[in-house]
TORSEKE-271653 format. One record per residue (C-alpha): residue in three letters; x, y, z; residue number from 1. Coordinates in steps of 0.1 Angstrom, whole numbers. Example, Ala and Ser with C-alpha at 12.3 -4.5 7.8 and 13.67 -1.06 7.14 Angstrom:
BEGIN
   zapa       x       y       z   semar
    ALA     123     -45      78       1
    SER     137     -11      71       2
This chain:
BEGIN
   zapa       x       y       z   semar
    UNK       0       0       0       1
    UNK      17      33     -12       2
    UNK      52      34     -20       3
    UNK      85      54     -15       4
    UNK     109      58     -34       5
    UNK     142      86     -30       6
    UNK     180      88     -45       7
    UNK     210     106     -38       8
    UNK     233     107     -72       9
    UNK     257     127     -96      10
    UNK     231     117    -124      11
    UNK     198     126    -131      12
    UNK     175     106    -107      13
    UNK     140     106    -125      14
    UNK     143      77    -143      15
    UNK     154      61    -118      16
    UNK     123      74     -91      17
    UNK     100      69    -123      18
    UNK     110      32    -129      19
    UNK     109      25     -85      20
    UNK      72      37     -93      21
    UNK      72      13    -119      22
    UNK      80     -16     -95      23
    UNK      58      -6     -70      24
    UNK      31      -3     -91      25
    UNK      18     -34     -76      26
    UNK      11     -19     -39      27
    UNK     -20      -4     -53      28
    UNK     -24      33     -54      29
    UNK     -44      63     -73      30
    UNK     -20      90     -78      31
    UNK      16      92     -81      32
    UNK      45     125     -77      33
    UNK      81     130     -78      34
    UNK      98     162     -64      35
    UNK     136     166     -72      36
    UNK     162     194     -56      37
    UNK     172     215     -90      38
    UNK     192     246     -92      39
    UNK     184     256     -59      40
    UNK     149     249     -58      41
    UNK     119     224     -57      42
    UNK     107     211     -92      43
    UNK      70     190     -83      44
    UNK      52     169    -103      45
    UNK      24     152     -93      46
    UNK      -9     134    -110      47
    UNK     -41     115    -107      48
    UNK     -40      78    -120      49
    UNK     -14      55    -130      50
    UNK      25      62    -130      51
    UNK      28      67    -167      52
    UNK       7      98    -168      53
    UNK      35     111    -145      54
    UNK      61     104    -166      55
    UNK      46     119    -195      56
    UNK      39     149    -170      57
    UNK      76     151    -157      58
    UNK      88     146    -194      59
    UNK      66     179    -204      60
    UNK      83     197    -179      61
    UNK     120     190    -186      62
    UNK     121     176    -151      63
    UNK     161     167    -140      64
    UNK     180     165    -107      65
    UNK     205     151     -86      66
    UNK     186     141     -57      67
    UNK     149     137     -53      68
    UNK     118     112     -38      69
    UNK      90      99     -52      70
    UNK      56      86     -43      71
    UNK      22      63     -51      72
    UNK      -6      70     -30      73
    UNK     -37      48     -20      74
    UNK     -66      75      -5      75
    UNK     -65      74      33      76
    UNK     -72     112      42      77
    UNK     -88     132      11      78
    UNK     -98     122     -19      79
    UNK     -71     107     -47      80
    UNK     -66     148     -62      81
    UNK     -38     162     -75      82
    UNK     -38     183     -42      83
    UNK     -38     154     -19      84
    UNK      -8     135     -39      85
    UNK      29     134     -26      86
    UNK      56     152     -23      87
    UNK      37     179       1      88
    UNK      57     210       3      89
    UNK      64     235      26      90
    UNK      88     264      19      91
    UNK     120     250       4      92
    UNK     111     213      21      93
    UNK      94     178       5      94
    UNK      79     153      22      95
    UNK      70     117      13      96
    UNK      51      98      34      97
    UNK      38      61      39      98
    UNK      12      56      71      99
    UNK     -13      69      94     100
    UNK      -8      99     113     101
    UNK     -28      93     143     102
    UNK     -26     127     160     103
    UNK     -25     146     130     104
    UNK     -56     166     136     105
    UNK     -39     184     167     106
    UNK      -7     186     150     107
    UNK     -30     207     120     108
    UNK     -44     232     147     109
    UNK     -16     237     166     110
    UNK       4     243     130     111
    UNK     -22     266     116     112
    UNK     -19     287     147     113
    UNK      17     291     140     114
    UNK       5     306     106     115
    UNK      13     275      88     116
    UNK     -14     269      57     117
    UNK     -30     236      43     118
    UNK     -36     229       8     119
    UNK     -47     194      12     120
    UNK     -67     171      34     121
    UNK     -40     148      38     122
    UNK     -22     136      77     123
    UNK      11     139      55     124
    UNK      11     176      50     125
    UNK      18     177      93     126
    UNK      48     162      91     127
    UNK      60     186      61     128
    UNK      52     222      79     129
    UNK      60     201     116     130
    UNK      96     195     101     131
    UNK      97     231      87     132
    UNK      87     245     120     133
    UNK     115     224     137     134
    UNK     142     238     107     135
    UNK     135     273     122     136
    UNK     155     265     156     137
    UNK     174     235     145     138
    UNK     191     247     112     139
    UNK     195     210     104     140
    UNK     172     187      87     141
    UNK     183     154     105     142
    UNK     179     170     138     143
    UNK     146     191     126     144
    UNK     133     155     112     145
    UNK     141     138     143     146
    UNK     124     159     165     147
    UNK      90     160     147     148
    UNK      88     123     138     149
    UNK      93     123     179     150
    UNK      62     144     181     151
    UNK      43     117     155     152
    UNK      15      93     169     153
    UNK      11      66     144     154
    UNK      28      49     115     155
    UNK      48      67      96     156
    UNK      79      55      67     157
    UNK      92      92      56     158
    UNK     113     108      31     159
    UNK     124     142      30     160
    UNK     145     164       8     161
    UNK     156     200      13     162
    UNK     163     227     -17     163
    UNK     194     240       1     164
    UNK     208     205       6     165
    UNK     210     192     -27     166
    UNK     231     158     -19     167
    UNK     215     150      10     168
    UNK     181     132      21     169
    UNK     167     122      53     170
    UNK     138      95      63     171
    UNK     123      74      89     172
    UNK     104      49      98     173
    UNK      78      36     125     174
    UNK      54       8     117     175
    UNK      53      10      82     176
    UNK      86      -8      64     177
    UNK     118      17      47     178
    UNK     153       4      36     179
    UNK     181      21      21     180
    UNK     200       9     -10     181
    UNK     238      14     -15     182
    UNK     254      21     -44     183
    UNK     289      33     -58     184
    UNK     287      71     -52     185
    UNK     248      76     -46     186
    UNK     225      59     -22     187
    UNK     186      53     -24     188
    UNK     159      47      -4     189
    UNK     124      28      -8     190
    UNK      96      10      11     191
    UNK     102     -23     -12     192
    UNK     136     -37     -27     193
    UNK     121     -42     -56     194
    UNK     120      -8     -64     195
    UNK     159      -7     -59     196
    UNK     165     -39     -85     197
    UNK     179     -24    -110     198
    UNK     205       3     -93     199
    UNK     213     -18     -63     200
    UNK     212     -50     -40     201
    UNK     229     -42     -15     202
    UNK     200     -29      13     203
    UNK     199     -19      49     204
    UNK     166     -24      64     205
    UNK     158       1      91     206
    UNK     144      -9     127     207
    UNK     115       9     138     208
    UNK     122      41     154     209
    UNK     151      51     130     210
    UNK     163      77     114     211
    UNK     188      80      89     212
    UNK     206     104      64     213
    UNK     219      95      32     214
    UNK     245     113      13     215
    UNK     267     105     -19     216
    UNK     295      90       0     217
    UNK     277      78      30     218
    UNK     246      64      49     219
    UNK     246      72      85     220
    UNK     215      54     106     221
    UNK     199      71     142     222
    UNK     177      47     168     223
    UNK     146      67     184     224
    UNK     166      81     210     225
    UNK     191      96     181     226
    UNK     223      75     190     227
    UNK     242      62     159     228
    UNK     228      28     152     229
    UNK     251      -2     133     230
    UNK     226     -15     108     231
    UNK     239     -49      90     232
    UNK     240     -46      51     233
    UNK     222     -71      32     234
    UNK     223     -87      -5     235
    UNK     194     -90     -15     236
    UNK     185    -121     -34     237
    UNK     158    -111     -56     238
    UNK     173     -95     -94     239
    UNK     155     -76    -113     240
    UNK     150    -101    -142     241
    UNK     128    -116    -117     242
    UNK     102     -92    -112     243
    UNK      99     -87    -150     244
    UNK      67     -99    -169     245
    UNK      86    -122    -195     246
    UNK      61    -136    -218     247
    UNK      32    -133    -199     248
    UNK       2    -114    -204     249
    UNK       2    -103    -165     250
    UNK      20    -108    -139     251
    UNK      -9    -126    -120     252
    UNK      -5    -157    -152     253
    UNK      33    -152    -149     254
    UNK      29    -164    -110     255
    UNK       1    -190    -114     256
    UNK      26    -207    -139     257
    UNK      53    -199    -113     258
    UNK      41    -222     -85     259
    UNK      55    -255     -96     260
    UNK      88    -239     -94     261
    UNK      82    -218     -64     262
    UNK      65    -245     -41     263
    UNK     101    -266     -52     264
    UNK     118    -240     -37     265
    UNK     100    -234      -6     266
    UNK     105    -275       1     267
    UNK     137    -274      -9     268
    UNK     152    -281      30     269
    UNK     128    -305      33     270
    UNK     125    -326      -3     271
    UNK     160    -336      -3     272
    UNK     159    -355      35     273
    UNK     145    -383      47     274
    UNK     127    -374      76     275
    UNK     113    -338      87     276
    UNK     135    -318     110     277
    UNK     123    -293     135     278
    UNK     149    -272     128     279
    UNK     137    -262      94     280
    UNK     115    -232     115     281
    UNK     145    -223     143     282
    UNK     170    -238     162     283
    UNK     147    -234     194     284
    UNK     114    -253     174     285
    UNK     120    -285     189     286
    UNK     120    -272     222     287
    UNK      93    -248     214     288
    UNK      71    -277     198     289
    UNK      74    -300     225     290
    UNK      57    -282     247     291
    UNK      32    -272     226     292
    UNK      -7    -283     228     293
    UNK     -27    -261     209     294
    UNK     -21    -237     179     295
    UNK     -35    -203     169     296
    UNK     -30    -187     133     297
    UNK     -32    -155     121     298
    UNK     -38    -139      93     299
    UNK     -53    -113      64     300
    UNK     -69    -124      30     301
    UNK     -58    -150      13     302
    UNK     -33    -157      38     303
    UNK     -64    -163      62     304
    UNK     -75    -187      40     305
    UNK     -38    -208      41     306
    UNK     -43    -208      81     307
    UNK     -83    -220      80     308
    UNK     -66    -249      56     309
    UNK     -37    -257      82     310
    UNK     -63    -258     110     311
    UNK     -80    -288      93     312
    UNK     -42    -303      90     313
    UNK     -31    -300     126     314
    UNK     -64    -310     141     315
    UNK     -62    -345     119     316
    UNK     -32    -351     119     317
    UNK     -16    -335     146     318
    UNK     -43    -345     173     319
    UNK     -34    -304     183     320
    UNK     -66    -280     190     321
    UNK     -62    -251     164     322
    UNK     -77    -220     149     323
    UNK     -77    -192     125     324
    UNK     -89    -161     133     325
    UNK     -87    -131     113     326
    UNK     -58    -113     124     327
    UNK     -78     -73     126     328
    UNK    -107     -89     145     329
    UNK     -85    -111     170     330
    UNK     -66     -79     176     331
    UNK     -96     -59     193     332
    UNK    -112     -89     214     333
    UNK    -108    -101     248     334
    UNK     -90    -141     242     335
    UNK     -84    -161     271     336
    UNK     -45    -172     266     337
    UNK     -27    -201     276     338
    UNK      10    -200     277     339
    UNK      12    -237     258     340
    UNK       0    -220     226     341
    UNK      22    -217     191     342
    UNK      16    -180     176     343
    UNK      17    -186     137     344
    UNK      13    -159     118     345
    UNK      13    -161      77     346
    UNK      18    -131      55     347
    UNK      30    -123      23     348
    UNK      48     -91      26     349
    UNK      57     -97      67     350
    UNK      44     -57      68     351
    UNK       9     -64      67     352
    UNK      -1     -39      96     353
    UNK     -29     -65     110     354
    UNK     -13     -93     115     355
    UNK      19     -78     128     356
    UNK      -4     -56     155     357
    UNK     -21     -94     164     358
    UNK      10    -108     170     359
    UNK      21     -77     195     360
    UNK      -8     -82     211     361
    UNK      -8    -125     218     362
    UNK      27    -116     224     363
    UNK      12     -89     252     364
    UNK      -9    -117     265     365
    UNK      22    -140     273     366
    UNK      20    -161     244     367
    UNK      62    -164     236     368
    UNK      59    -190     212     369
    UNK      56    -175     179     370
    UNK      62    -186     141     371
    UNK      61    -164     110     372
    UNK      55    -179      75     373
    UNK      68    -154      53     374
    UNK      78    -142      15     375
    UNK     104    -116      29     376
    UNK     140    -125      48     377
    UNK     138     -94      63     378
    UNK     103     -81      71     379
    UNK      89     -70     106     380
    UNK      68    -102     108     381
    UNK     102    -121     103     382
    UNK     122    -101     128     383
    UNK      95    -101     156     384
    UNK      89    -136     156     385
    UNK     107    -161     177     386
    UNK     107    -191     149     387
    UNK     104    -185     114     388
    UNK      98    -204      82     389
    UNK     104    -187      45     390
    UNK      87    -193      15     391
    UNK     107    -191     -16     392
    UNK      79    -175     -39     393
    UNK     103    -150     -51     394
    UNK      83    -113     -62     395
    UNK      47    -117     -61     396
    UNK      37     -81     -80     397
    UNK       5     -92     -86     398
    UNK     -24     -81     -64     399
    UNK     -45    -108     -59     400
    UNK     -19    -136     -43     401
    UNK     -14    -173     -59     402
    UNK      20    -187     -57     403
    UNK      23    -168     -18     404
    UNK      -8    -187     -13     405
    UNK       6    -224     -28     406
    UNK      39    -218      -7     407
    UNK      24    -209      24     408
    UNK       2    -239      20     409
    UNK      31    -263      15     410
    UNK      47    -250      43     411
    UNK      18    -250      67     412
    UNK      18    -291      60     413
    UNK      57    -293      68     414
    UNK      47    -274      99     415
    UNK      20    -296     105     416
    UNK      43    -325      99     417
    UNK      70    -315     124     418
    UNK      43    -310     153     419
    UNK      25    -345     146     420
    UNK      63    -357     149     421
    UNK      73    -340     180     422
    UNK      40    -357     196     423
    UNK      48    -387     187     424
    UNK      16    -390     163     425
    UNK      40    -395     127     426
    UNK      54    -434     125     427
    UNK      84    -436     101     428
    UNK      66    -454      73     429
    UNK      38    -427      72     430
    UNK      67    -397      72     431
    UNK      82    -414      45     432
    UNK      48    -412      27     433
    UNK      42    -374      34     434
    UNK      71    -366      23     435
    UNK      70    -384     -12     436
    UNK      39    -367     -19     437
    UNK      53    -333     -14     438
    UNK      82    -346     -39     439
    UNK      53    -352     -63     440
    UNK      33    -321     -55     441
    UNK      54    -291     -83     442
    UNK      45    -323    -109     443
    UNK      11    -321    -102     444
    UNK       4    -281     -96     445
    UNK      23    -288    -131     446
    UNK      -3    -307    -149     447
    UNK     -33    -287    -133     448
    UNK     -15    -259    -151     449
    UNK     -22    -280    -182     450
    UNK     -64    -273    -181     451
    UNK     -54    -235    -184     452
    UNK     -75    -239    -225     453
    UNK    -101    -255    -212     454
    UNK    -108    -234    -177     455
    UNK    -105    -205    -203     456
    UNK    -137    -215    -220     457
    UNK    -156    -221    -189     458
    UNK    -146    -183    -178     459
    UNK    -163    -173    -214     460
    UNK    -197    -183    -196     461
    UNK    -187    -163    -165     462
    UNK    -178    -129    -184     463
    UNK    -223    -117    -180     464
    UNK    -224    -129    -145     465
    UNK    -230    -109    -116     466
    UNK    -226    -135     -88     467
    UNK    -211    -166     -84     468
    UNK    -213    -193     -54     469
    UNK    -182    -215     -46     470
    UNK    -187    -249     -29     471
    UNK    -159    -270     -11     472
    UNK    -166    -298      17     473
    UNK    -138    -301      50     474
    UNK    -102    -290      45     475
    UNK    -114    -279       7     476
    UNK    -141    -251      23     477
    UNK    -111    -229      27     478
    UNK    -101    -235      -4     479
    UNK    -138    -224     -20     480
    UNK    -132    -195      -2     481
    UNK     -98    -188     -18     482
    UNK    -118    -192     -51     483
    UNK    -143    -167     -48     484
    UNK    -115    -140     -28     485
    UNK    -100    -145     -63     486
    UNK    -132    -138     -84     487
    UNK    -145    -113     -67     488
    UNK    -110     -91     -68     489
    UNK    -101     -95    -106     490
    UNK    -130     -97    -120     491
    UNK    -157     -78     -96     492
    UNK    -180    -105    -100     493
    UNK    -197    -111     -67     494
    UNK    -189    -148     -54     495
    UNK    -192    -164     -22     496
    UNK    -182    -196     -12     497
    UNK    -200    -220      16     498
    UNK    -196    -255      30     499
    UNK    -214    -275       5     500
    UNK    -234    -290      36     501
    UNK    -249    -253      43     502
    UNK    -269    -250       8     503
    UNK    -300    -259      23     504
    UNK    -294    -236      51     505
    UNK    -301    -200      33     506
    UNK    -274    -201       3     507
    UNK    -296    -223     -20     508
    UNK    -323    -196     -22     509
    UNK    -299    -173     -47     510
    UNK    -298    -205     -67     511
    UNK    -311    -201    -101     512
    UNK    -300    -200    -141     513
    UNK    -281    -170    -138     514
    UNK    -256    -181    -106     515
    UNK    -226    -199    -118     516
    UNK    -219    -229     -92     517
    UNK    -186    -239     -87     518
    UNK    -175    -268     -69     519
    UNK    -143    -288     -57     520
    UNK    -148    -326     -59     521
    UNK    -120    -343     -45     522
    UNK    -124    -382     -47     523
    UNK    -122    -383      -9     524
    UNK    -146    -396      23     525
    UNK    -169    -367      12     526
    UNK    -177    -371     -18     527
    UNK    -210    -389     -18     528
    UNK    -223    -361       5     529
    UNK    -209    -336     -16     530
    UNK    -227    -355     -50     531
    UNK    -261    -346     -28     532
    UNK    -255    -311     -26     533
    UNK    -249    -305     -59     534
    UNK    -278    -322     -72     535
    UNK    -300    -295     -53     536
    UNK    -280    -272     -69     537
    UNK    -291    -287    -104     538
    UNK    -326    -295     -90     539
    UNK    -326    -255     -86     540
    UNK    -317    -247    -124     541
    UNK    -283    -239    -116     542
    UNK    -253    -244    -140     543
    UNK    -224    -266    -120     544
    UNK    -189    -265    -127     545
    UNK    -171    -289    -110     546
    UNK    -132    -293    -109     547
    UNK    -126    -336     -95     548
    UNK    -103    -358     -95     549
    UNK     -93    -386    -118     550
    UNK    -107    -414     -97     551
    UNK    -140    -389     -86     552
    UNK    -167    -407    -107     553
    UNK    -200    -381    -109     554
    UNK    -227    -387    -134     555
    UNK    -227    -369    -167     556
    UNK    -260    -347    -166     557
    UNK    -278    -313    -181     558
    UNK    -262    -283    -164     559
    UNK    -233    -301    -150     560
    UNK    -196    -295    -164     561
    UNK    -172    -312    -154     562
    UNK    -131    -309    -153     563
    UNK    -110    -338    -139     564
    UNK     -76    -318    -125     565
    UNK     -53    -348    -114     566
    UNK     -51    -379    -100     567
    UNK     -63    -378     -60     568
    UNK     -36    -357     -42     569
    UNK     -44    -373     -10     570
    UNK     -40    -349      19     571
    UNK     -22    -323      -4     572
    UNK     -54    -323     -25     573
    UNK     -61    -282     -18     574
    UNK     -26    -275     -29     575
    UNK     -37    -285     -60     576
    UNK     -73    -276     -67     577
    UNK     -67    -240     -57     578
    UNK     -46    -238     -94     579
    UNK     -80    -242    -114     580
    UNK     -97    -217     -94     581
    UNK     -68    -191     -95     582
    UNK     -70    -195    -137     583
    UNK    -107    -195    -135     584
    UNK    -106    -161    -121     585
    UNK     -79    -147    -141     586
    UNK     -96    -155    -172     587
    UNK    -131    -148    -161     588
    UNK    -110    -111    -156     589
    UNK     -98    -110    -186     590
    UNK    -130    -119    -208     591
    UNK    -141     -87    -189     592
    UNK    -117     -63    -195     593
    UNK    -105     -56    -160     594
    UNK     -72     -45    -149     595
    UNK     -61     -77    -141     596
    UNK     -25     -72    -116     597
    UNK     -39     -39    -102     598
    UNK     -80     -41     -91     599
    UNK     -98     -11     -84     600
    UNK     -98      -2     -46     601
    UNK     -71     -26     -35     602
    UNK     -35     -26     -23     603
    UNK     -11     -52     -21     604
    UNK       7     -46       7     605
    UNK     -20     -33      34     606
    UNK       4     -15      55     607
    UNK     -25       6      76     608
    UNK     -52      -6      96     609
């Protein structure tokens, strides 16, 4: 959700803030601006709507400087205007700004009484007249920055330039995530290292509370109480070849076709043994999951939907109590704790401000026993948690998740795995049987990929529709749910998803010609019940499309389509059914005419509450 972007160099920095836009693209956002320090002054450009209108804008002007920040912005505080777009300005200063501003109504009154005037309705334009009003005594714009951020209630990631020092800019973060790149004579800064790819990959990821000031020849960081901080330099892993579109259409088809691939590379500790180590999520996991008798997860989003899946997995096969709960509702409700509870919290980015507030606050309970599942070596969710687990999805630009989804999955079954192990409920011959099935599991995510034709057609029949129900029976409900998450995001078709058993309960009344019904018909224990349910869907009128399994065997009839995905995958079955759903939904996009990596009203990174 929004994104920063700033440099420091001896060239002209607007193609490189204009392509960090590019790359960020993918956070969501509805305007976009770039200031740069030129001659001696502010040059600003700003617009409504997609990063290429401001590159045509800053190409009309003749915009070029040495230093500079840049910014996307998703509407929080005012309405996505040309006014309320970043950089806000005040006198010679520029401010960027990821975040809430919690306190920034007082901080407005108390500045307009000090004569300061607004031009926007945004929290950010505080912390660009509170830094100016701090310049007046200070003289300096680190020490004028780290005063007001001190006076900031909220999350904040910051950049700031200064006309009268052109080689120079400062930033800051607190709750919302800020790095700074490296380079050979110029330096950069960003809230994503993707943005950075092509300049540098060499990062510095700042710890909340700091500070820092970047030059040409140096990068000097501040903690919160403004003593020089040693921050370690990482290389990154990611290149920039990887978060380019290649052949694909969009980036969301480029990372449904990625998951065989990157579900091989998030087992890749674990394919190549003969037995499941604890060790794979910390040094301290044995320890942690001996003692451990019941599990909560929490999550966001899709990511919700990968913990709802693992419950089903730990309860069966585990013999451990466990739940998912949303991680913004579990947040703001009184829980009763118990101090043999593993925290595991999933995300994506490791930023999303939800599920990192839910884990501060089980952690505030007493619960010390946390796990992150995580995209990102170095995000907040990563560093807060006590064991940790990575998934090797590489850059997932797309909005609406897939391969973070598959990956999180497979390692939510390793996980599930290692505690059914540690309690003594795994026997070697039935390890050894997990963990050939997860061998086979990129093969058959693989040939799923092959129905990507005929799913195409079905999404044809989709295009006129304005609702859609999704049907899934035990550990596959979560996986309906995933389904229609995905519809309704790409394509803005309305679609919910229900335990096939609950038709009869209220859903089946929306039943009728015009209500696509999708279904997931593993060839498992409920299958026969499942074969009920859909014949009161076509006893209704309604038009069934159900993706089964080789063995399922379902009786050819008017209004029922039928795709067979794979052979039965057996316990990793969702892993794999999820595929046909995710290329339902992309195409059913498509036929459309939707914008397909970058949905109306979303982000992908939700870094605010």
């Amino acid at each position: 959700m929004c994104g920063i972007v700033g440099a420091v160099a001896q060239r002209n920095v607007v193609p490189i803030l204009l392509e960090g836009l590019r790359r960020l693209e993918y956070r969501g956002y509805d305007s976009a601006g770039l200031v740069v320090v030129h001659e001696g002054g502010l040059e600003r450009v700003r617009s409504v709507g997609r990063v290429q209108g401001l590159a045509e804008a800053a190409a009309g002007h003749g915009v070029h400087g040495h230093t500079g920040i840049a910014h996307t912005r998703w509407a929080t505080h005012g309405a996505p205007t040309e006014a309320n777009a970043h950089p806000h300005i005040s006198g010679e200063l520029a401010v960027v700004h990821n975040g809430i501003i919690e306190n920034h109504e007082a901080l407005r009154h108390r500045l307009m009484d000090l004569g300061y005037r607004f031009t926007s309705e945004t929290d950010t334009e505080v912390i660009a007249h509170l830094i100016h009003f701090h310049l007046r005594s200070e003289a300096d714009l680190l020490r004028a920055t780290q005063k007001a951020v001190a006076e900031l209630a909220g999350a904040y990631a910051i950049g700031v330039a200064l006309a009268s020092a052109p080689n120079r800019l400062v930033c800051a973060r607190q709750g919302s995530p800020l790095l700074v790149g490296l380079g050979i004579e110029e330096n950069f800064i960003a809230s994503d290292v993707s943005a950075l790819l092509p300049v540098t990959q060499r990062v510095i990821y700042l710890e909340e509370g700091d500070v820092a000031e970047l030059g040409l020849l140096a990068v000097r960081v501040y903690d919160r109480e403004g003593r020089p901080a040693a921050r370690e330099v990482h290389l990154s892993e990611l290149s920039a070849e990887m978060a380019e579109l290649g052949a694909y259409r969009h980036f969301m088809q480029k990372e449904i076709h990625e998951q065989p691939r990157a579900v091989a590379d998030t087992l890749a500790g674990v394919l190549g043994a003969q037995s499941i180590a604890p060790e794979v999520f910390g040094f301290e996991a044995a320890e942690v999951f001996a003692r451990t008798e019941q599990v909560l997860l929490l999550a966001c989003g899709t990511s919700y939907h990968a913990a709802c899946t693992a419950a089903h997995w730990l309860e069966a096969h585990a013999g451990l109590p466990a739940r998912a709960e949303v991680a913004s509702e579990y947040r703001y409700r009184a829980s009763v704790p118990r101090p043999d509870t593993l925290v595991v919290t999933i995300s994506q980015s490791g930023e999303t401000a939800d599920t990192l507030a839910a884990l501060k606050q089980a952690q505030a309970l007493g619960l010390a026993d946390t796990l992150g599942i995580c995209n990102v070596a170095e995000s907040a969710l990563i560093r807060a948690s006590r064991l940790r687990f990575l998934t090797r999805a590489g850059p997932e630009i797309g909005v609406a998740s897939t391969k973070a989804f598959t990956t999180q999955l497979a390692a939510l079954f390793v996980l599930t795995l290692a505690l059914a192990k540690a309690r003594g409920r795994l026997n070697p011959e039935e390890e050894a049987r997990h963990i050939q099935a997860l061998r086979a599991l990129p093969q058959q995510i693989a040939d799923a990929l092959k129905l990507e034709p005929a799913i195409a057609a079905w999404a044809e029949r989709f295009a006129d529709k304005h609702h859609a129900l999704f049907l899934g029976r035990g550990v596959h409900y979560p996986i309906a749910l995933e389904g229609a998450l995905k519809l309704k995001e790409i394509s803005y078709i309305h679609a919910e998803a229900y335990p096939a058993g609950e038709l009869k309960h209220g859903p089946l009344a929306l039943v009728d010609k015009d209500m696509p019904v999708v279904a997931i018909a593993p060839n498992d224990a409920l299958l026969e019940k499942l074969k009920s349910n859909l014949e009161e869907v076509r006893a209704r009128g309604g038009e069934l499309y159900v993706f089964m399994d080789h063995e399922a065997h379902i009786a050819e009839q008017d209004n029922l389509h039928m795709m067979r995905v794979t052979p039965h995958a057996g316990v990793l079955s969702p892993v794999v059914h999820v595929v046909p759903l995710q290329i339902l939904a992309y195409h059913a996009a498509l036929v459309r005419g939707t914008d397909v990596d970058k949905p109306r009203n979303l982000a992908k990174s939700v870094t605010v509450e």
